[in-house]
C-alpha positions in Angstrom: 114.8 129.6 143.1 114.9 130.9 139.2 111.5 132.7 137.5 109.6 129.2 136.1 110.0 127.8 140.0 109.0 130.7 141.6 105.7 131.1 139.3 105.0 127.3 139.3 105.3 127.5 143.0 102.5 130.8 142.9 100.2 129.2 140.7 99.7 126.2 142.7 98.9 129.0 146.2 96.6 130.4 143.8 94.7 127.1 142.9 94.5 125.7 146.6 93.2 129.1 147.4 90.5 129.0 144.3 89.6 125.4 145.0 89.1 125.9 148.3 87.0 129.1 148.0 84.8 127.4 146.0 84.1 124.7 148.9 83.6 127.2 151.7 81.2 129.8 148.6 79.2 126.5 148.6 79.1 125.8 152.7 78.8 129.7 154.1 77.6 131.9 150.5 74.5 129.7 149.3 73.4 130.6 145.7 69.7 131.0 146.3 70.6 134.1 148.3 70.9 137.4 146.1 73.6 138.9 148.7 75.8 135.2 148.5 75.4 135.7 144.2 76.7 139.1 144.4 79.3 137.4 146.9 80.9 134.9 144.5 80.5 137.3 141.5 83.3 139.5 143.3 85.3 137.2 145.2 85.2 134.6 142.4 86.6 137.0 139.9 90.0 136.3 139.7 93.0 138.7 141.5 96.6 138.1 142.3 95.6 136.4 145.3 98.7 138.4 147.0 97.3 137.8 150.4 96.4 134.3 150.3 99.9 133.3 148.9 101.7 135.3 151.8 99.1 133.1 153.9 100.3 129.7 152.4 104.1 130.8 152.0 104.9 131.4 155.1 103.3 128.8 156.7 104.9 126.2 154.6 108.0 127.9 155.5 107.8 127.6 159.0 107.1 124.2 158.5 102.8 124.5 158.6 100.2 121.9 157.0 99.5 124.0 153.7 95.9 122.4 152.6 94.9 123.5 156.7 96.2 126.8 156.3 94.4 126.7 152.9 90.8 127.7 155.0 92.7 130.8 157.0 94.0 131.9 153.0 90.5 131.5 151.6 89.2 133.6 154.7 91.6 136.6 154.1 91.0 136.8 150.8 86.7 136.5 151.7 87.6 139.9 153.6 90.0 141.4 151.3 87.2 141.1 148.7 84.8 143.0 151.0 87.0 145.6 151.5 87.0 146.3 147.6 83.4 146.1 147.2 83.1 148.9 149.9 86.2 150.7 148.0 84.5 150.6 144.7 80.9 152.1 146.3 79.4 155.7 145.1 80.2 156.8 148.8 83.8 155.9 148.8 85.8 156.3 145.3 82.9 155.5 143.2 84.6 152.9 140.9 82.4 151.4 138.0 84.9 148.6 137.5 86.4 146.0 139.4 88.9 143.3 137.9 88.1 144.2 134.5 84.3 143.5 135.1 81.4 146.0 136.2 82.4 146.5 140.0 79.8 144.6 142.4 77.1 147.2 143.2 77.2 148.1 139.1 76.8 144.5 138.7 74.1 144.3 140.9 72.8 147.2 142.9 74.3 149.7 145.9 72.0 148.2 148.6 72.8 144.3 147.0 76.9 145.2 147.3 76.7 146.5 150.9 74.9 143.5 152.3 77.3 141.3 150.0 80.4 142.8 151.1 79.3 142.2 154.6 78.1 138.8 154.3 81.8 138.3 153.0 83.3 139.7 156.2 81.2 137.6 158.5 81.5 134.2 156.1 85.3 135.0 156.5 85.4 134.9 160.4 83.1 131.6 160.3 85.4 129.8 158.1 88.5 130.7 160.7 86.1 129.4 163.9 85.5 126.1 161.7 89.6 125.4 160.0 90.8 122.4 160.6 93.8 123.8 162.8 93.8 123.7 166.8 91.6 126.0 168.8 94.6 128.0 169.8 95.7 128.8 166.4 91.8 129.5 165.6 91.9 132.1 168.3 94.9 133.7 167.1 94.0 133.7 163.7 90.9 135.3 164.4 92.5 138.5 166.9 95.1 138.7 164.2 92.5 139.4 161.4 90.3 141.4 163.4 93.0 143.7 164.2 94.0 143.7 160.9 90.7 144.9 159.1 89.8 147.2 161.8 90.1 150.5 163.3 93.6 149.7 163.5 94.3 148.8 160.5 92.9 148.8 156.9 89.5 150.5 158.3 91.6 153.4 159.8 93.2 153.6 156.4 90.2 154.4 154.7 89.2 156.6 157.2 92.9 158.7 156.2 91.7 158.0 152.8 88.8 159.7 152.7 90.0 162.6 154.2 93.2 163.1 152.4 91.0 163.7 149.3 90.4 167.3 151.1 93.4 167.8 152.7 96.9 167.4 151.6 98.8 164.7 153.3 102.4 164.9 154.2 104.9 162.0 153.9 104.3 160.3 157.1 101.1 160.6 156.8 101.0 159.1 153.3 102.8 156.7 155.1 100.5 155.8 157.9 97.8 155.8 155.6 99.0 153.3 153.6 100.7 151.0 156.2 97.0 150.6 157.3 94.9 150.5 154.3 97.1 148.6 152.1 99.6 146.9 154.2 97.7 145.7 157.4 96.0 143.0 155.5 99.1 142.3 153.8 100.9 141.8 157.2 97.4 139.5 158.3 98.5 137.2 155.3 102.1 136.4 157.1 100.2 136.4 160.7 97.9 133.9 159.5 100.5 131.4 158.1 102.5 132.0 160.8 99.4 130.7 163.0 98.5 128.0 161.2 102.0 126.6 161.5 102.2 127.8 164.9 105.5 129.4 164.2 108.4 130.6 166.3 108.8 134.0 167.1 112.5 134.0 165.6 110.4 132.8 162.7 107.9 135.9 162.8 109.7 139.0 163.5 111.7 139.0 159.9 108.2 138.0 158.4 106.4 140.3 159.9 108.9 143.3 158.8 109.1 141.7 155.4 105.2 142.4 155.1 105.3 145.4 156.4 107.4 146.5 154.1 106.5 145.1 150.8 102.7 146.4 151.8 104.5 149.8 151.1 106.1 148.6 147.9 102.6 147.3 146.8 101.1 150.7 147.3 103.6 152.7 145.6 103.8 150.5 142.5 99.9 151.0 142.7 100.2 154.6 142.6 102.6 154.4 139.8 100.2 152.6 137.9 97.7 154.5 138.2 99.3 157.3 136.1 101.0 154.8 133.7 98.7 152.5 133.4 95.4 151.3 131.3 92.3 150.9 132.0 92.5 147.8 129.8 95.9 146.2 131.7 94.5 147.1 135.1 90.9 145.7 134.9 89.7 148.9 137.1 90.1 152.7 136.3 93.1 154.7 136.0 93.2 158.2 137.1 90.8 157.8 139.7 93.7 159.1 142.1 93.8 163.0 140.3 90.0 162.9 139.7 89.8 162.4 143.7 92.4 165.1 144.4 94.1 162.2 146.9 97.7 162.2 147.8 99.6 160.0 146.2 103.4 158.6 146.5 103.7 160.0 142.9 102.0 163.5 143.7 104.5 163.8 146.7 107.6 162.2 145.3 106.8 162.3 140.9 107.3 159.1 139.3 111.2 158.8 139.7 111.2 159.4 143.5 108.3 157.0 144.1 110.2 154.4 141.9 113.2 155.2 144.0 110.9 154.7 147.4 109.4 151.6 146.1 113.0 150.2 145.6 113.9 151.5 148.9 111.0 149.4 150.8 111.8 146.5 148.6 115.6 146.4 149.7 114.6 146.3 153.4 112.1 143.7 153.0 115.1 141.5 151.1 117.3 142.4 154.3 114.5 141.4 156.5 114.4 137.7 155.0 118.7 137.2 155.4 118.3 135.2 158.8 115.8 132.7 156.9 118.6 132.0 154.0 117.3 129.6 151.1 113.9 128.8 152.8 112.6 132.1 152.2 113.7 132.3 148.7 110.2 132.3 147.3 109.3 135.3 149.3 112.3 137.1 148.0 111.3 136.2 144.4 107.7 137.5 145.2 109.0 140.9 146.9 111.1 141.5 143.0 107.6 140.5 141.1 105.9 143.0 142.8 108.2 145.3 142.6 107.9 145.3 138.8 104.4 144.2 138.4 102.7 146.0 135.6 98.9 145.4 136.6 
C-alpha cells in the first residue's frame, strides 16, 4: 500500500467515525443540555481519531461489516474524549488547551467538564448496548472496554501518573504506566474490531501485540514532542511534562534513546503483523506514520 492509499484509506475511518458521531451526539448528547454542549464541544473537535481507525481496521481486516463496527469506533472515541477532559482538569495536569481550542472546563466551567466528561463515558456504553452487531459481540465489546478504561487499564495509568509527578519512576515502571494510560485504550480499539467482526483468535493475538506495542510508540513520540514541539503544531501545551516534574521516556532515556525505544517498539509491532502478510498492510503503514508523526 504506498503513502496516497494509505491516507485515502485513513481519511475515509475518520469520516465514518465523524458522521457517525454526529448521529449518536444527536440520539444520546441532546443540545438543550449544558453538560451534552460541553460534550460535543470536546468530542466534536477534531483528533487523529487513532483509536477509532484501529477500531475499523481491524475489523475490516478480519473480514467485519465496517459501517456496524462504525457505532463500537464512535463509542471509543466518546470515552477517549472523557478521559482528556478529566486529563486537562485543575486537579490532574491543569491544561488550559485542548486540540488547539480552550480545553473543556476553560470553555465552560470545572463543575460543567466533570459532569460532561462523564455523561461521555456513560453515552459511550449505551451506544455499544444499542450497535447493530449481535448481542454476543455487544457483550464482548462492552467487558473489553470496561477493562480497558478501568482500574486496569488507562484509570490505573493515571493513578501511576499522578504519583510519578512526586516520585521518580524507573523504566518498568515508566513502562507499566504507560502500557495502561496510553496503550490500554489503544489495545480496546483492535479488541473492538476484532468483536465486531467476531474474529478468530489466530486473527487476534498478532493484533493484539501489534497494539500493545505501537501504544508504547505512541507515548514516546508524545514525550518527544513535548520537548520539540509547539504549542502552535500541537494544539495543547508543551512543557507541561518538566513543569509537572513527571517521568518521561526522554527524562530517562534523552531524546536519542527514546527515539531509539520508539523504533524498537515499532519494529516488534511490524514483526507482529508478518502472519497477516498483505491484509495488514494498512496497519503497517499506520505503525511508520506514527512513528514519525509530528503533532
Amino acid at each position: 500500500m504506498d503513502n496516497d492509499a494509505y491516507l485515502d484509506k485513513y481519511r475515509s475511518y475518520v469520516r465514518l467515525t465523524e458522521e457517525r458521531l454526529l448521529t449518536l451526539c444527536d440520539r444520546y448528547l441532546p443540545e438543550q443540555a449544558e453538560i451534552s454542549r460541553a460534550a460535543r464541544y470536546s468530542l466534536l473537535g477534531g483528533g487523529k481519531r487513532v483509536r477509532a481507525v484501529l477500531v475499523l481496521s481491524s475489523c475490516e481486516l478480519a473480514g467485519g461489516d465496517v459501517d456496524a463496527a462504525a457505532d463500537y469506533a464512535a463509542a471509543l472515541e466518546m470515552l477517549h474524549c472523557y478521559s482528556l477532559i478529566h486529563d486537562d482538569l485543575p486537579c490532574m495536569d491543569n491544561d488550559d488547551f485542548r486540540r488547539g481550542r480552550p480545553s473543556c472546563h476553560r470553555q465552560y466551567s470545572e463543575s460543567t467538564a466533570l459532569l460532561a466528561a462523564d455523561a461521555l463515558v456513560t453515552a459511550a456504553f449505551e451506544v455499544i448496548a444499542n450497535a447493530p452487531l449481535s448481542a454476543d459481540s455487544r457483550v464482548r465489546a462492552a467487558a473489553a472496554l470496561a477493562c480497558g478504561a478501568g482500574a486496569r487499564g488507562m484509570l490505573y495509568g493515571q493513578e501511576l501518573d499522578k504519583h510519578f509527578e512526586h516520585h521518580r519512576a524507573d523504566a518498568e515502571q515508566l513502562l507499566s504506566l504507560h502500557r495502561h494510560k496510553t496503550g490500554a485504550l489503544i489495545l480496546a480499539g483492535v479488541q473492538l474490531g476484532c468483536e465486531a467482526a467476531e474474529a478468530p483468535s489466530m486473527l487476534r493475538q498478532p493484533l493484539e501485540t501489534y497494539a500493545r506495542e505501537i501504544g508504547l510508540v505512541f507515548q514516546i513520540v508524545d514525550d518527544i514532542l513535548d520537548v520539540t514541539s509547539s504549542t502552535e503544531a500541537l494544539g495543547k501545551p508543551v512543557g507541561s511534562d518538566a513543569e509537572n516534574e513527571k517521568t518521561t521516556f526522554v527524562t530517562l532515556y534523552e531524546l536519542d534513546g527514546a527515539q531509539a525505544m520508539a523504533q524498537q517498539h515499532n519494529d516488534a509491532a511490524l514483526a507482529a503483523l508478518e502472519p497477516l502478510g498483505e491484509r495488514a498492510d494498512f496497519l503497517r503503514r499506520m505503525a511508520e506514520s506514527l512513528l514519525v508523526r509530528n503533532k
